[in-house]
C-alpha positions as CSV (number, residue, x, y, z in Angstrom):
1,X,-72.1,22.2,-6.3
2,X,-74.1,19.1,-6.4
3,X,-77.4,18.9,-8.2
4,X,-79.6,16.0,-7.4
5,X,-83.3,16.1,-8.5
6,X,-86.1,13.5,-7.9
7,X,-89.8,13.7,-9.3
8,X,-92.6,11.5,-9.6
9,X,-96.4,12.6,-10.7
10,X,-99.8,11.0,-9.4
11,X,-103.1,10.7,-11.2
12,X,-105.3,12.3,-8.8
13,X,-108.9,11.5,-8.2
14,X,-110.4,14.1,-10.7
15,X,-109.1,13.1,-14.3
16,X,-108.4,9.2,-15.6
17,X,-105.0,10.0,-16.7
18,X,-102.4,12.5,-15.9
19,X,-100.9,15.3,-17.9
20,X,-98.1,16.4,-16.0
21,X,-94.4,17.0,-17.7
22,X,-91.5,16.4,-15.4
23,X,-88.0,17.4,-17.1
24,X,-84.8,17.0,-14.8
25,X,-81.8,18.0,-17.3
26,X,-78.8,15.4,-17.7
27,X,-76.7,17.7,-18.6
28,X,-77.7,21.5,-16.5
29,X,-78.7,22.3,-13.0
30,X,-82.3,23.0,-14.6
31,X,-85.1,21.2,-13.9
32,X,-89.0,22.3,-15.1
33,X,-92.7,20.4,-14.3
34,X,-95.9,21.2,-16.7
35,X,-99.0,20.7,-15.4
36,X,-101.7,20.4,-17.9
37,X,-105.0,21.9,-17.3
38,X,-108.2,19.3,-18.1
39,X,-108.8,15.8,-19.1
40,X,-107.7,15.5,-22.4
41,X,-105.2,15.7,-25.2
42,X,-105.4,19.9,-24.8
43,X,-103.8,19.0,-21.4
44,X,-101.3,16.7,-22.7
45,X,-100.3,19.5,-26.0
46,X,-99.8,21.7,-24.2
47,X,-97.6,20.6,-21.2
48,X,-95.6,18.9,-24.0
49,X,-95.4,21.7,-26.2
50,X,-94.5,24.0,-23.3
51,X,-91.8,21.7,-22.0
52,X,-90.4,21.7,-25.2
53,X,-90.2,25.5,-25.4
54,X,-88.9,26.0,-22.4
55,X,-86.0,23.3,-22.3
56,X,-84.9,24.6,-26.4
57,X,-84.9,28.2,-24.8
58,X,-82.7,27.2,-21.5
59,X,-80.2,25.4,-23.6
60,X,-79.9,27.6,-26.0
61,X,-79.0,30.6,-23.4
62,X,-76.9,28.8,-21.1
63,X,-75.5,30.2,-18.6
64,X,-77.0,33.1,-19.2
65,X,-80.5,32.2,-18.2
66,X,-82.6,34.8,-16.3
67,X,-86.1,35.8,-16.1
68,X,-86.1,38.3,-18.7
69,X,-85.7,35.1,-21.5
70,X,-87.6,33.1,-19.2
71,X,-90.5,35.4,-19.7
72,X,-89.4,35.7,-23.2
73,X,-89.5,31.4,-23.4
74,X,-92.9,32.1,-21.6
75,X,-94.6,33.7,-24.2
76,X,-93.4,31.7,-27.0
77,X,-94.9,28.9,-25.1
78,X,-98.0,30.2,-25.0
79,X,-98.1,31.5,-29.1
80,X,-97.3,27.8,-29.7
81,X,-99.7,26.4,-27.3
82,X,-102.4,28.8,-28.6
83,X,-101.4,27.5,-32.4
84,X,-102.1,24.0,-31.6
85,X,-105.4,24.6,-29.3
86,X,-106.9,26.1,-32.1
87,X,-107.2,22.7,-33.9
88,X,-108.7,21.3,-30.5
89,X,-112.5,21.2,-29.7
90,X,-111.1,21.3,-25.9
91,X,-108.8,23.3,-22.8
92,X,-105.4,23.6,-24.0
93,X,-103.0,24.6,-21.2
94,X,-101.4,24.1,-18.2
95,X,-99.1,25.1,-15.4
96,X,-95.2,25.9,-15.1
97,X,-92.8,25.8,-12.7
98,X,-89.2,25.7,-13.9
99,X,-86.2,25.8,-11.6
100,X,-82.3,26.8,-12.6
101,X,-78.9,27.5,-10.8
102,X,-75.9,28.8,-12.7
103,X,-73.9,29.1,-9.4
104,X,-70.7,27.6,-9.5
105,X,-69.7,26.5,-6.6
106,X,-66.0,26.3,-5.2
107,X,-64.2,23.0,-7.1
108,X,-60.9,21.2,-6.2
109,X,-57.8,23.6,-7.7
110,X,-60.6,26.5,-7.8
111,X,-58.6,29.8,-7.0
112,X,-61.9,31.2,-5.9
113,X,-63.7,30.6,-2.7
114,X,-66.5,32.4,-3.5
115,X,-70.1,31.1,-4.6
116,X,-71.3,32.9,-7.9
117,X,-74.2,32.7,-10.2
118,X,-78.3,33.1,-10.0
119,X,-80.7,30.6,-8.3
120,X,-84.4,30.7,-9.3
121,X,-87.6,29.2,-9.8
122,X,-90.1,30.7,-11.9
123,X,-94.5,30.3,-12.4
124,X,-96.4,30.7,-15.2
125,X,-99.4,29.6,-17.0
126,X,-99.7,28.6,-20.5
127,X,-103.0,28.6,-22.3
């Protein structure tokens, strides 16, 4: 199978800057985007610290990623986020949506024809 993943983020007409976190892995089919929530550095903490959390918890698990330690990564997330809002006079939080396949598609020499694995793509919020 052939992963190929393209993202790009837009300041939009609300906020002066934008908080969004794009991750598109090198090395797994798994790619994530954190949106922050407000105008500030609550935004930026916590898409950061959620990307973070969610990338160390894919890695760690591979192949085995599902949504039960997706959910699991999920609340992590938002214990950490939570931890570093509370030294912020601001919003801290923001959006997820991360996307994984472990199918394994049929390769050259392969004796199996058959596609195997999990697809998914999974929403949260974090705040």
């Amino acid at each position: 199978m052939t992963l190929e993943a393209v993202g790009g983020s837009v300041v939009g007409h609300r906020y002066p800057e934008n908080y969004d976190v794009l991750h598109v892995d090198p090395e797994l089919p798994f790619v994530a985007v954190a949106d922050g929530m407000g105008a500030g550095e609550g935004s930026r903490v916590a898409g950061t610290t959620t990307m973070r959390t969610m990338v160390e918890a894919v890695r760690a698990d591979w192949p085995a990623v599902g949504p039960r330690r997706l959910r699991a990564a999920v609340a992590e997330a938002r214990s950490r986020v939570r931890t570093a809002g509370a030294r912020l006079a601001e919003l801290t939080g923001c959006t997820l949506t991360p996307c994984w396949s472990s199918r394994t598609a049929n390769r050259p020499g392969s004796s199996s024809s058959a596609t195997r694995g999990r697809t998914g793509c999974a929403a949260a919020c974090s705040n």
